[in-house]
TIVO-90281 format. One record per residue (C-alpha): residue in one letter; x, y, z. Coordinates in pm, 1 decimal, padded with zeros to 6 digits. Each point is the difference from the previous one (the first is absolute). Layout:
<"A"; <X; Y; Z>>
...
//
This chain:
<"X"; <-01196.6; -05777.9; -04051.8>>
<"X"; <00095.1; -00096.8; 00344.5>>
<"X"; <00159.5; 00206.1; 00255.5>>
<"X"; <00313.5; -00046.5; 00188.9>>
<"X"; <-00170.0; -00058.9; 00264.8>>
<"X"; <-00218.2; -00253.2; -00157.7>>
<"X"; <00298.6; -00199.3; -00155.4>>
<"X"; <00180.3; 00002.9; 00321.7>>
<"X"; <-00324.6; -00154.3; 00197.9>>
<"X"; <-00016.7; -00292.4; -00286.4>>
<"X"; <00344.4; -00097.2; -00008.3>>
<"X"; <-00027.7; -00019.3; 00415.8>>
<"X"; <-00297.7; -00203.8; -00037.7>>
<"X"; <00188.0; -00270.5; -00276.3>>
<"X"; <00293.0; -00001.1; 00213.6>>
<"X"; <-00164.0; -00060.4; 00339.2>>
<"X"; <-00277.0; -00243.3; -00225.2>>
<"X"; <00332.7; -00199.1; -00101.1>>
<"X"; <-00070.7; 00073.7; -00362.1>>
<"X"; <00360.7; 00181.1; -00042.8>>
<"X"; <00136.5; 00273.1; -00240.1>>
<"X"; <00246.4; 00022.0; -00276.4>>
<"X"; <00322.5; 00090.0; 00089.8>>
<"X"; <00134.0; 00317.1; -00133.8>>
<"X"; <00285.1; 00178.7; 00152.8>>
<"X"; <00210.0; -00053.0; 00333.1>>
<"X"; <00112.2; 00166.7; 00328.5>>
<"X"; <00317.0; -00089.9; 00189.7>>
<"X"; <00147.5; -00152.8; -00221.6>>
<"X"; <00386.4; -00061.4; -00098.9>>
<"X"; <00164.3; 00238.6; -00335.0>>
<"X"; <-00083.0; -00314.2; -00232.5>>
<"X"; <-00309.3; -00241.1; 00031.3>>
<"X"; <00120.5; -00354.5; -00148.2>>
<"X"; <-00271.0; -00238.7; -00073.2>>
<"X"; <-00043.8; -00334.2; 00208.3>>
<"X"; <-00007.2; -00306.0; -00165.7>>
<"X"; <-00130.8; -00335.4; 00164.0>>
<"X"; <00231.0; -00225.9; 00133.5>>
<"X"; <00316.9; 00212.9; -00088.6>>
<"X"; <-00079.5; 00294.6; 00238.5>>
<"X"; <-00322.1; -00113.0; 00157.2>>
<"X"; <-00116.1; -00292.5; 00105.5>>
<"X"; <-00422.5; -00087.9; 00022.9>>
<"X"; <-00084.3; -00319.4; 00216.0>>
<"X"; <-00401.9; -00061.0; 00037.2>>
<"X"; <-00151.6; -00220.0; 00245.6>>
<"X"; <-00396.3; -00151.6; 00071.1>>
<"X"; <-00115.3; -00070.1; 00307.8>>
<"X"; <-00316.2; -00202.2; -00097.4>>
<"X"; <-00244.0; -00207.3; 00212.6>>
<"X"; <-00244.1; -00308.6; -00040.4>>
<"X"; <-00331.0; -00064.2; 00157.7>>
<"X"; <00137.2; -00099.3; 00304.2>>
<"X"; <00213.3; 00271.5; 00038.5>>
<"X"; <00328.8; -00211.7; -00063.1>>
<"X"; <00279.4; 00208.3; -00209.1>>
<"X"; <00135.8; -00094.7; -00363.7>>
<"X"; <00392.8; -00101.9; 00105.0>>
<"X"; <00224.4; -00163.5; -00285.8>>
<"X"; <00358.3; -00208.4; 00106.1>>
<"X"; <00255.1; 00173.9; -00187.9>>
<"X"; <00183.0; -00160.0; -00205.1>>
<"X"; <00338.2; 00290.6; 00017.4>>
<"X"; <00349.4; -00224.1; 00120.7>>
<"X"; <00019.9; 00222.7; 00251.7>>
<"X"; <-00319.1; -00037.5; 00161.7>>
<"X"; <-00123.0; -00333.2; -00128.4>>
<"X"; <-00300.9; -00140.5; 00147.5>>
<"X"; <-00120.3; 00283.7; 00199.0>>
<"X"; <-00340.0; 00163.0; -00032.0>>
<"X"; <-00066.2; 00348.2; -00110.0>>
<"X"; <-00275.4; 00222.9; -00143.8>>
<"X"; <00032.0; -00007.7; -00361.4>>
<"X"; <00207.8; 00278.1; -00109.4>>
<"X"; <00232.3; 00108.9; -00243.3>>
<"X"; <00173.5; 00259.1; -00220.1>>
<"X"; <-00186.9; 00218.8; -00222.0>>
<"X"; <00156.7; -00075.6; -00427.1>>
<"X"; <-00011.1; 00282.7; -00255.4>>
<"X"; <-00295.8; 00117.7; -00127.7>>
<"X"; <-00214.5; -00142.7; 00262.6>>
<"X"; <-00251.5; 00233.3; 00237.3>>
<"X"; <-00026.9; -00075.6; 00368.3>>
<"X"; <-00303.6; -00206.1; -00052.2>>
<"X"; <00137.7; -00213.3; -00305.4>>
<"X"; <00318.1; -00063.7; 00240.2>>
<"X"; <-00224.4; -00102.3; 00256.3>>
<"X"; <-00238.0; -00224.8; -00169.0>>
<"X"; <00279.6; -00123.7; -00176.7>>
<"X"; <00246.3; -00127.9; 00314.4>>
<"X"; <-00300.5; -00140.7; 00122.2>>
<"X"; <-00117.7; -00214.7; -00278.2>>
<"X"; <00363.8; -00154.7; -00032.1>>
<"X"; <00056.1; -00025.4; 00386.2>>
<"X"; <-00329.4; -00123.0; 00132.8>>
<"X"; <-00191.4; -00131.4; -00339.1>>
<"X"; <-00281.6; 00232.3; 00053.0>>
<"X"; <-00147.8; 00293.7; -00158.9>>
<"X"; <-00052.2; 00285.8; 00213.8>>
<"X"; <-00199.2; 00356.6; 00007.9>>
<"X"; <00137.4; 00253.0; 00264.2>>
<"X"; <-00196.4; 00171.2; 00210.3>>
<"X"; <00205.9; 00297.8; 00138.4>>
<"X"; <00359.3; 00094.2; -00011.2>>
<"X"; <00059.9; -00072.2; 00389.1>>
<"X"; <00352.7; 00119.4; 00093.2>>
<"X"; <00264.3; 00145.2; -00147.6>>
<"X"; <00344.6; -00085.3; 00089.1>>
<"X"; <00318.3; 00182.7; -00068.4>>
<"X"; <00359.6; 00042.9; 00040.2>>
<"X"; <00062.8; 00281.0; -00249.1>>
<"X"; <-00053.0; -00062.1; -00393.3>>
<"X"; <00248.4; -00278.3; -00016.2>>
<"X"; <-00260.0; -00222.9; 00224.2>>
<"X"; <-00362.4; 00064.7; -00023.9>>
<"X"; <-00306.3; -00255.4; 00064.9>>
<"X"; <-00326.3; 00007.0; -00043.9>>
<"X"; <-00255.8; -00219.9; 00192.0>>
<"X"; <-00311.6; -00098.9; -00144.7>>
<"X"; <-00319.7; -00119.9; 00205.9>>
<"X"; <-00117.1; -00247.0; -00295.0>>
<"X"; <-00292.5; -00257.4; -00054.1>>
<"X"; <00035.7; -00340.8; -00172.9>>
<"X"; <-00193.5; -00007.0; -00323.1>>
<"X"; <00082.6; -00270.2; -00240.9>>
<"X"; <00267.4; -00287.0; -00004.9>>
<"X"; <00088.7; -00289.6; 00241.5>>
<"X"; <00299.3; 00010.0; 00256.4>>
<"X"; <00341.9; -00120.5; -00115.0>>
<"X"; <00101.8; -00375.1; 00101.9>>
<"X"; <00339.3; -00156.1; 00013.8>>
<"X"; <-00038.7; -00156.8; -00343.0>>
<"X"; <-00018.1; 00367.4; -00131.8>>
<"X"; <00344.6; 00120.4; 00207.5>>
<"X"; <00205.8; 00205.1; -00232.0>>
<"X"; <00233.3; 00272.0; 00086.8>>
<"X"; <-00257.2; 00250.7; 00087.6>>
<"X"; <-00091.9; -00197.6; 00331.9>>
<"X"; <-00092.0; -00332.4; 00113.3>>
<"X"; <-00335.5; 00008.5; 00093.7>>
<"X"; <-00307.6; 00160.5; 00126.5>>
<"X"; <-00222.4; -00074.3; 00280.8>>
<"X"; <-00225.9; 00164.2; 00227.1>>
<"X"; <00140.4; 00137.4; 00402.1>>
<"X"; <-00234.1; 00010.3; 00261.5>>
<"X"; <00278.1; 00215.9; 00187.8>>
<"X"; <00024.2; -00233.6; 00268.0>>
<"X"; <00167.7; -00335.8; -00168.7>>
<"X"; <00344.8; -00014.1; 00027.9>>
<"X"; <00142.8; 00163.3; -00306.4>>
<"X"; <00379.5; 00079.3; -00060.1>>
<"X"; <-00008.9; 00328.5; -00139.7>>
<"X"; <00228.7; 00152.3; -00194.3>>
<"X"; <-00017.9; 00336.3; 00156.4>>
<"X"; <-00201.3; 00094.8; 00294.8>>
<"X"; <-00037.1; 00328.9; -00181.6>>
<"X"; <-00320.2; -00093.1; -00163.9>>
<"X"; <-00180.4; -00072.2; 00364.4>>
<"X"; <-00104.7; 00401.6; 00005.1>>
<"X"; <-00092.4; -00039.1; -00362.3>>
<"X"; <-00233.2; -00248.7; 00072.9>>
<"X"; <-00179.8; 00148.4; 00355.0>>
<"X"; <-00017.1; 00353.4; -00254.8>>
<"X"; <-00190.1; -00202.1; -00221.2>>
<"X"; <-00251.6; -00133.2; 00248.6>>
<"X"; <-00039.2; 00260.8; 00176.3>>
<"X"; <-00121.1; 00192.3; -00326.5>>
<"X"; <-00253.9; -00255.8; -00069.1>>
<"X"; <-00107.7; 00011.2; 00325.5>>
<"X"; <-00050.6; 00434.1; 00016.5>>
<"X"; <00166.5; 00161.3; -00269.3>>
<"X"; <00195.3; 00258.7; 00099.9>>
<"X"; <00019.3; 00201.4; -00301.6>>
<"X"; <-00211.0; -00024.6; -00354.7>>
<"X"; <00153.3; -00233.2; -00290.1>>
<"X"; <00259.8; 00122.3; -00183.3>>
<"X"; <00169.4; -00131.1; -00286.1>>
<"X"; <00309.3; 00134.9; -00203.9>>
<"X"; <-00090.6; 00225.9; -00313.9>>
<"X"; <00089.5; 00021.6; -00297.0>>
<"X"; <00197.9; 00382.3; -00063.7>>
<"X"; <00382.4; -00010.7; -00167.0>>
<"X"; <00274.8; 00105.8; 00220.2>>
<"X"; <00386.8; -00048.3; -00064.3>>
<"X"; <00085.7; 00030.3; 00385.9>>
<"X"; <-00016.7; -00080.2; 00339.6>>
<"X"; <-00183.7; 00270.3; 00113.2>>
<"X"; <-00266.9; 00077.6; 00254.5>>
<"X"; <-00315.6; 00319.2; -00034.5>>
<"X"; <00023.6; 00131.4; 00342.3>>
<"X"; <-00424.6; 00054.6; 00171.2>>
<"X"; <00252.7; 00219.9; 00221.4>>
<"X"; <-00258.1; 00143.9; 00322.3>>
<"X"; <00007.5; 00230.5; 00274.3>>
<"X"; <-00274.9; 00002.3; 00278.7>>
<"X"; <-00006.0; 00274.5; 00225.0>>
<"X"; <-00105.5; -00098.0; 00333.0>>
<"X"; <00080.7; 00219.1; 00291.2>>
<"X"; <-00209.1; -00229.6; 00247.8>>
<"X"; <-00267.7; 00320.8; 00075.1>>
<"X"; <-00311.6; -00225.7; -00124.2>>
<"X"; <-00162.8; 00361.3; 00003.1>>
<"X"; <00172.7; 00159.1; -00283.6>>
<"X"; <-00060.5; -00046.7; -00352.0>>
<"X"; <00298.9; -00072.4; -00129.7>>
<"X"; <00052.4; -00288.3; 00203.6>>
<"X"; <-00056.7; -00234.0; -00337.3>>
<"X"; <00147.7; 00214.0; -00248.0>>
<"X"; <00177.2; -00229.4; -00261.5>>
<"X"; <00249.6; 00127.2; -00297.9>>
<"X"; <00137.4; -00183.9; -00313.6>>
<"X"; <00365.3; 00054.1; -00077.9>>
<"X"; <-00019.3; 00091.8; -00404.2>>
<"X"; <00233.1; -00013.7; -00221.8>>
<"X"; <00036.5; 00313.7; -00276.9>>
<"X"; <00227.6; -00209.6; -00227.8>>
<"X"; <-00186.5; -00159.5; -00215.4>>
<"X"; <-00051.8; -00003.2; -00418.6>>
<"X"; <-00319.3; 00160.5; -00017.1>>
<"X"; <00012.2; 00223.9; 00252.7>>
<"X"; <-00237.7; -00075.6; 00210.3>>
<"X"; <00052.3; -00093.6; 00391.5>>
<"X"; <00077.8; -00367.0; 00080.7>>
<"X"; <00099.0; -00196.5; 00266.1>>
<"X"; <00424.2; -00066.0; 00010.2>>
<"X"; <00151.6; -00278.3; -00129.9>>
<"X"; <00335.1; -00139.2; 00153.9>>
<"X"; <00202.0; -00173.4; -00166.7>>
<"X"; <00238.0; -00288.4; 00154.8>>
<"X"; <00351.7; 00048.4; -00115.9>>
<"X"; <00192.8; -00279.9; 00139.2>>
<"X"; <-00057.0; -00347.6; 00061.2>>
<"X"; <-00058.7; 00032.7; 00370.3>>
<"X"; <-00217.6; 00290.3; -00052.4>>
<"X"; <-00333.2; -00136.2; 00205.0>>
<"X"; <-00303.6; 00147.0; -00036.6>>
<"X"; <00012.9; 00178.0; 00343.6>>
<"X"; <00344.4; 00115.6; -00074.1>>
<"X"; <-00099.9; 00170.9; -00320.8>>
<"X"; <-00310.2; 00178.3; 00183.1>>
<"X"; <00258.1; 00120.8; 00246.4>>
<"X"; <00243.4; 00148.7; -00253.6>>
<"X"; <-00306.2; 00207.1; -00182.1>>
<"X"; <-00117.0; 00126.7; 00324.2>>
<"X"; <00369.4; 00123.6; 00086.6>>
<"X"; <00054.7; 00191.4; -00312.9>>
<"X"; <-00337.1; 00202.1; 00038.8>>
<"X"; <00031.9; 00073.0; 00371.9>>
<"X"; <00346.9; -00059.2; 00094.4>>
<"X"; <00024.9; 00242.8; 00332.2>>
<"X"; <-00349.4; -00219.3; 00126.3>>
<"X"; <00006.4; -00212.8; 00294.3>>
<"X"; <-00256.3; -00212.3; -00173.9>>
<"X"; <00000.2; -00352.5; 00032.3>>
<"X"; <-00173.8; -00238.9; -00328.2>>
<"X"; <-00187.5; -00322.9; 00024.4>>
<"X"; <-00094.1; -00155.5; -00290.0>>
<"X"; <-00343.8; -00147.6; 00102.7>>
<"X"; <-00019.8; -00303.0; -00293.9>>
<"X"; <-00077.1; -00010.1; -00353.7>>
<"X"; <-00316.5; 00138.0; -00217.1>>
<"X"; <00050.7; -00150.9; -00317.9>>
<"X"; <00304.4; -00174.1; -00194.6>>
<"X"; <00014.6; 00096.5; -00390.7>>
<"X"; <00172.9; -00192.6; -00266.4>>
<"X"; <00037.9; -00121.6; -00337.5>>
<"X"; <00315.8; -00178.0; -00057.8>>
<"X"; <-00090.4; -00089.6; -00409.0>>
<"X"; <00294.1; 00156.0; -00104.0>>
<"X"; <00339.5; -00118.4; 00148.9>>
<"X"; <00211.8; 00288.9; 00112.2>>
<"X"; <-00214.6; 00218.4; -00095.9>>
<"X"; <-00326.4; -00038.4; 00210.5>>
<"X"; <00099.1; -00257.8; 00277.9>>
<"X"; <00016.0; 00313.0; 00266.4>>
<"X"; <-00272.8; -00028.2; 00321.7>>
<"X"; <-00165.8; 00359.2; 00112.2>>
<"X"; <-00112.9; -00075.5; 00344.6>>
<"X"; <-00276.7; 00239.4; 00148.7>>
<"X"; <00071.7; 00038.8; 00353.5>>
<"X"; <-00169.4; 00174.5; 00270.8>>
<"X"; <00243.9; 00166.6; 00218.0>>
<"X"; <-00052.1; 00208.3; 00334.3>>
<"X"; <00213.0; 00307.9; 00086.9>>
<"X"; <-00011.2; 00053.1; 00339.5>>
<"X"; <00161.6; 00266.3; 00246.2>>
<"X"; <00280.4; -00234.3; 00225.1>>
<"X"; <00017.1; 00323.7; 00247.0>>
<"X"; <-00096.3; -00094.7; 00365.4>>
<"X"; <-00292.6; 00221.4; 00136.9>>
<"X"; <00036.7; 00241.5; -00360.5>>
<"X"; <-00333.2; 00114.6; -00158.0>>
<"X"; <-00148.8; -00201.7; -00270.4>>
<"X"; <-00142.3; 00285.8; -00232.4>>
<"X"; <00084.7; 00046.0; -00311.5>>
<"X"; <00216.8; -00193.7; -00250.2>>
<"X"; <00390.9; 00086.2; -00034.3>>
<"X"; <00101.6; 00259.6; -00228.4>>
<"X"; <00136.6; -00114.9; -00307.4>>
<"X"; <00347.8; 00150.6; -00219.5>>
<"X"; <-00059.2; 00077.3; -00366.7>>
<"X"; <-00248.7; -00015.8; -00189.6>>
<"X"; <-00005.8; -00343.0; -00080.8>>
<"X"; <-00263.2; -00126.9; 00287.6>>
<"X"; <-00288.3; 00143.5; 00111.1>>
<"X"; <-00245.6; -00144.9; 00301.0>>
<"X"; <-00358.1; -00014.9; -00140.9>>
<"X"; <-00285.3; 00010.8; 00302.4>>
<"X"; <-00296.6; -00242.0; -00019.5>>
<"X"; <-00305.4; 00138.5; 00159.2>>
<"X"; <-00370.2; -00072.8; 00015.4>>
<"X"; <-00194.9; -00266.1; 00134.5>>
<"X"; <00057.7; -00347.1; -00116.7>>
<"X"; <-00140.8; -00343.0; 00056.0>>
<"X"; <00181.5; -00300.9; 00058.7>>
<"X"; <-00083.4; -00165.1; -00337.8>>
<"X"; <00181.5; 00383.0; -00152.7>>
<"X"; <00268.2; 00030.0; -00185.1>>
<"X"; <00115.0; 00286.6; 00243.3>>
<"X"; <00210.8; -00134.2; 00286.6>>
<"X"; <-00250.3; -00082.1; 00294.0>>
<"X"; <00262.6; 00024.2; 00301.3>>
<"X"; <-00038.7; 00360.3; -00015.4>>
<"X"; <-00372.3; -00029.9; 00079.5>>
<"X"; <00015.9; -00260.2; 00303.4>>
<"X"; <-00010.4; 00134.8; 00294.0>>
<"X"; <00305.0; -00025.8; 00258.1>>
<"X"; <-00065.1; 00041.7; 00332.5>>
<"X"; <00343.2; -00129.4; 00154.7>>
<"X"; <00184.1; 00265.7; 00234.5>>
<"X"; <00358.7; -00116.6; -00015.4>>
<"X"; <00193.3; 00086.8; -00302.5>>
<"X"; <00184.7; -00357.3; -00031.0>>
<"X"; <-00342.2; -00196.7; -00042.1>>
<"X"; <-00156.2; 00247.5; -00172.6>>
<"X"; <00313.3; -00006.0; -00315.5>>
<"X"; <-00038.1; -00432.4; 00055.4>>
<"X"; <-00417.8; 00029.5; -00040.8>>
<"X"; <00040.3; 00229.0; -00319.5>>
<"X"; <00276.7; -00208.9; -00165.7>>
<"X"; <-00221.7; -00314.6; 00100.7>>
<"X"; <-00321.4; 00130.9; -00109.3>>
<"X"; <00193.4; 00081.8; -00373.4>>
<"X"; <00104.5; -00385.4; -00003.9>>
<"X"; <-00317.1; -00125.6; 00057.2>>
<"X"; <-00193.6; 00242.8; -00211.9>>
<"X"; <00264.7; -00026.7; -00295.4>>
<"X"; <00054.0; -00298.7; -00294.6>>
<"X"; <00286.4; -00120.6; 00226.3>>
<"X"; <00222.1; -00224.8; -00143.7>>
<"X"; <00264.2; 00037.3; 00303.3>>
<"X"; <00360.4; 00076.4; -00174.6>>
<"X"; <00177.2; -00342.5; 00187.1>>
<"X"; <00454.5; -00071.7; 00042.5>>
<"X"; <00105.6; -00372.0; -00049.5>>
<"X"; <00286.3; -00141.1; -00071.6>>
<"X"; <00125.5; -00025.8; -00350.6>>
<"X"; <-00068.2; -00353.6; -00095.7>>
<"X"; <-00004.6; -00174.3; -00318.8>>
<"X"; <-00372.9; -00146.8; -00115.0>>
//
């Protein structure tokens, strides 16, 4: 039988791997959890950002009154019952004509549960692009942008979509990551919560000591990482990390970035019951004190939390967080909290946590 220790390792391992977990139990959340349901109290949109052989972008001229004739990347609402992928593959096959594969889940945009998109870095893999003779309501057409034609775009939203794409074909920034397939009712997000002590003495040996906020509540007992939950429409994902960190340490004078996104988990085959989204974030907790030692993690009220330490020595291909064992050899305390939270984004799966402008796709 595995140990606690054992279990806790593995479950770091799926959740940094992107694999995911079920979800059992919550923290911070409000005195009655109410079930999401898609397109009442959520709302799903999925995009593809998908490229020929000569680098040109898959655009289709929407066909919307409000925006008729413009170009866009196909995109669309996610329909009941559907997974992220099906939505995907789907929008694209009536948009553009084509069939699709995606890659990687590239970005993740969100304006609390009531807006949430999810960009897909796709290939082409069947089908033939839409023509005018095959304009329905879905969109006019489909052609191929070189990004340099004049094009009247609907929104210039999509431009960072697009360089995110090619600049992840061109060097990758984090591995390939697709949605999974675990049951959730909520919005929610699994907090990889971290502190890294770093005092700026490169000659002490705590200068890479890392800890794991844990969570105690959970069904069978055995440590887990928290689980937010958002409780309002406008709850974003940042927002939510804030609120748990504020109800465990509420005297600190910590401040909490929440680096990007490990892994996205959802089912959505039963409506109302299963069309919730558990997003596994990593989040930094970091001291916002001028000139204040960097030793030692916050103390924590209750029982509820705990801070778990991560020690021993770790490659970069680990599980085990690897900023911990890079060295830092930066004297001022300003670039030295910059270089640790840049080292976790470029280290990390991360799918950066992006605020638009509630539009309709």
């Amino acid at each position: 039988m595995n140990s606690t220790a054992e279990i806790l390792e593995d479950n770091l391992e799926k959740i940094l791997k992107g694999e995911g977990l079920e979800v059992r139990e919550f923290d911070s959340v409000p005195e009655q959890v109410k079930p999401v349901t898609l397109r009442k109290s959520v709302c799903y949109i999925v995009g593809a950002v998908i490229f020929n052989s000569k680098d040109e972008v898959l655009m289709v001229q929407e066909a919307k009154r409000e925006c008729y004739g413009r170009w866009y990347l196909p995109a669309g609402r996610m329909e009941e019952r559907e997974s992220i992928l099906e939505a995907l593959q789907r929008e694209v096959k009536e948009e553009a004509g084509i069939d699709c594969q995606p890659i990687t889940l590239l970005l993740v945009q969100e304006q609390g549960p009531k807006w949430v998109r999810f960009v897909f870095l796709a290939e082409e893999t069947g089908g033939s692009l839409k023509t005018t003779a095959e304009a329905d309501s879905e969109s006019l057409q489909a052609q191929w942008w070189d990004r340099e034609s004049p094009l009247p775009l609907r929104g210039r939203d999509i431009l960072p979509l697009i360089d995110a794409g090619i600049k992840y074909r061109r060097n990758p920034w984090f591995p390939m990551l697709q949605p999974v397939d675990f049951p959730c009712q909520v919005i929610c997000q699994r907090l990889f919560l971290t502190f890294i002590s770093c005092n700026g003495n490169t000659d002490t040996s705590d200068e890479h000591r890392l800890w794991l906020l844990m969570s105690s509540n959970d069904a069978t007992s055995q440590p887990s990482l928290p689980i937010a939950l958002s409780v309002n429409a406008f709850d974003t994902i940042p927002r939510a990390a804030h609120r748990l960190v504020k109800e465990c340490v509420p005297s600190s004078s910590m401040q909490v970035h929440t680096c990007g996104i490990l892994g996205v988990q959802h089912n959505g085959r039963i409506p109302g019951k299963t069309d919730g989204v558990c997003f596994n974030t990593l989040v930094l907790l970091e001291n916002s004190e001028d000139g204040a030692e960097i030793s030692s993690p916050p103390p924590l009220e209750g029982d509820a939390y705990r801070w778990h330490e991560e020690s021993g020595e770790v490659e970069r291909e680990s599980h085990l967080i690897v900023v911990m064992l890079i060295p830092v050899f930066i004297d001022a305390r300003e670039n030295l909290r910059l270089h640790i939270i840049s080292i976790i984004r470029q280290v990390f799966y991360q799918l950066c946590c992006v605020f638009l402008q509630n539009e309709s796709i």
